[in-house]
Every structure is written in C-alpha cells, then in structure tokens.
N, C-alpha and C positions, 0 to 999 in steps of 0.2 A: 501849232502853238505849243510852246515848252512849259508845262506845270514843275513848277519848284517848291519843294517843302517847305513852308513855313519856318522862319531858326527857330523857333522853339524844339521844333522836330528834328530838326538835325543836331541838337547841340549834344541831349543824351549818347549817340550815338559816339561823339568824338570824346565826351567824358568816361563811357565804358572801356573806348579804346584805350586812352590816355589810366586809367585805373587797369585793367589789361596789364598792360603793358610795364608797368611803374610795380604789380605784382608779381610778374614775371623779375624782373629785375632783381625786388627782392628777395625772389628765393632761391634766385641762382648764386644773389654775394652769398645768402646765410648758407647756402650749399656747399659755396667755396670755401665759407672760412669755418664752418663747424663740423663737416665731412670728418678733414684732417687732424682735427682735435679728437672727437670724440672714438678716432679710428687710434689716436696715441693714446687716449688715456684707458680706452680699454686694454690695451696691450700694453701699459705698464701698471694699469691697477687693479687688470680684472681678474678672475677668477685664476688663470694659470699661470698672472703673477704672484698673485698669491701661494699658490703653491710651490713655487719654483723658487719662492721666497730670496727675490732679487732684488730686494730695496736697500742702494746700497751696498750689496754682494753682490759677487759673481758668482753664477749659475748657472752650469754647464750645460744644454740640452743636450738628447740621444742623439745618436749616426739618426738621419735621415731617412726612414723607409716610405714605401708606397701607402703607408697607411700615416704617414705624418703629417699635419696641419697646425703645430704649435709653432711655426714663421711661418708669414703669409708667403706664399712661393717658393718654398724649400726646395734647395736644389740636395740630391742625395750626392752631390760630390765635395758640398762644402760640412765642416764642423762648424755649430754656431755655440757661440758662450755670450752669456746679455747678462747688463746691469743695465737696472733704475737709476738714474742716480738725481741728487737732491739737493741741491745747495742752498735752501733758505738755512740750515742750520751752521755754514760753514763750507769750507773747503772741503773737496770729493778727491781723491786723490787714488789715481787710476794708473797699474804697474800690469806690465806681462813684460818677458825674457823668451818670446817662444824659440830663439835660436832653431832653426827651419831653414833648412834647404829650398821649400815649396814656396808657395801662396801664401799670405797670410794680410787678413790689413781688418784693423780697427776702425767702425764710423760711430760717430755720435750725430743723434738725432734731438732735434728738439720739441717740447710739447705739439706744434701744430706739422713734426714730419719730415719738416727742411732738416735735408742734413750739412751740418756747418761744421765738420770736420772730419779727414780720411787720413788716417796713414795705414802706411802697405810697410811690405818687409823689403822693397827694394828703397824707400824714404828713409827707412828705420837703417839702414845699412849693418844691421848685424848687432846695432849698439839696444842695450834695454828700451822699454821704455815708460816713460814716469811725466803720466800727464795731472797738473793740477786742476783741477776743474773749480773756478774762484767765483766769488758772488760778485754781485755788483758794483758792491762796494769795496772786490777787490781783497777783502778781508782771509787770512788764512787764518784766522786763530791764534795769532802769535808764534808760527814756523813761517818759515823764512824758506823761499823755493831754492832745492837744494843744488847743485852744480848739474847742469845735464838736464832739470827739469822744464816742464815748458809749462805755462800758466796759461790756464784757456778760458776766456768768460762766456759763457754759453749764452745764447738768447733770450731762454726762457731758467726758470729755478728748478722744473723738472724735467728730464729729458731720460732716451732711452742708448746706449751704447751695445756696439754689435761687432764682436772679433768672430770674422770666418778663417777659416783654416781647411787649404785644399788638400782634398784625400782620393784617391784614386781608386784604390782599394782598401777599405778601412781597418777590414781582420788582419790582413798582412802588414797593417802602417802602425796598428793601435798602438803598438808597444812603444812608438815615437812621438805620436801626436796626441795621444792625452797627456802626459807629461807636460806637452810644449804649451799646449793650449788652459792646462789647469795652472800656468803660473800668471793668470790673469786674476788682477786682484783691484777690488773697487769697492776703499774705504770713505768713511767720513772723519773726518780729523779733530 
C-alpha cells in the first residue's frame, strides 16, 4: 500500500521551489542589466577618470606595459586615447585627422557597454573625421552639421569613446603616432 502526503505537505514544498527559482531569475536579470552599467560608469566616472580628466576631452593614455591595467585588456600593440562624452547639455562634437598608414578605428560605447558605433581607417578612407554626437532631441545648439559631418544619436546621454591606433614598435613609431593620435578632439558645443 502507497502512503501519499497529505497536500498540505506537499504544497510548501512546490512554493519554496517556485520562490527558488523566481529568485534565481531575479538575480540573474539584475546581473545582466546592472553588471554592464555599473562596470561603464566606473570606468567613465571613477577614480582614473577623474584623473585622466576625460569628460568631454580627449585623454591620451601611456604605451601599454606589463604593468598596465587602466583598459580592461590592454593589448601593448594598440595606442588607446578615451573620451566621456555627455550630451544632456548639447551636442559632443568628436574630430581626429590621424592620416596613418596602419590601424586605426574609433568605438563609441554606451552607458550599459553596447557598442553602437565603429569606424576604422579603411571606412574613414584617408578623409578627416568629424562626428557629431546629438541629443535626443537632435538639438545642436544652433550649429548646423557642417559638409562632411556625420550626426550620431547615441542611446544613452552618457557614454565612453575609444580611438586604438596600431603600433608595432612604439619607440621607433612614436615620432608618428602621437601626432596622428593626439589630433583626437572631443568637445561640447
């Protein structure tokens, strides 16, 4: 003869699972979606952005050594240069000429990571380039995007931009590639 629990006795059992399981869920969305946030806003508002005092400006980081951790995964063959950039107060307005032979390419990131814009030096074909980075509302402040510009609305109001520039050898390159990479400029308008 088969003895079966009582449902009072079983029901706990399917409510802990059921709570279980609905808490797991929950902390895997708040994982997903606060992870990527709070891993941007440290890295555009914490301590060595602050220092690097990139809000807005470009900011050149050092060559890449084995003792380097300011990009998360520094490769010591690329030049990195970052801007914050900010457009609740208006248009961001983002220029480099690095005219390069090599590598080079521009990403913009947004608050929670996604990056929603790449250009390289083979897109760019040799020409400047002059990105407007606009709000919502589209607003430049009364300039008018100038021949050649391109108008980007970003997804989120603050986000982080990242020009790599390939170097092979940096002592031997420097006298070329800071030049090319220091004509990266990221204003507010």
């Amino acid at each position: 003869m088969r003895v079966s629990a009582p449902p009072g006795l079983r029901r706990p059992g399917l409510l802990r699972t059921v709570a279980l399981l609905a808490t797991v869920a929950l902390a895997h969305l708040l994982t997903v979606w606060a992870v990527p946030r709070v891993a941007m806003y440290v890295v555009m508002n914490g301590r060595e952005a602050q220092a690097m005092d990139m809000h807005n400006r470009a900011s050149f980081v050092p060559p890449i050594t084995a003792r380097s951790r300011s990009v998360v995964m520094p490769s010591p063959d690329l030049l990195y240069s970052v801007c914050v950039f900010d457009v609740s107060q208006g248009a961001v307005r983002v220029s480099a000429n690095p005219q390069l032979a090599t590598y080079w390419s521009i990403a913009l990131y947004s608050s929670d990571s996604d990056n929603f814009f790449t250009l390289n030096d083979r897109q760019a074909a040799g020409k400047p380039v002059d990105l407007w980075l606009l709000p919502t509302n589209h607003a430049t402040n009364g300039h008018a995007l100038p021949p050649g510009a391109q108008g980007i609305v970003p997804p989120s109001r603050q986000g982080f931009l990242v020009l790599r520039v390939l170097t092979g050898d940096y002592e031997a390159e420097k006298a070329v590639l800071e030049p090319a990479r220091r004509t990266l400029t990221c204003q507010t308008l």
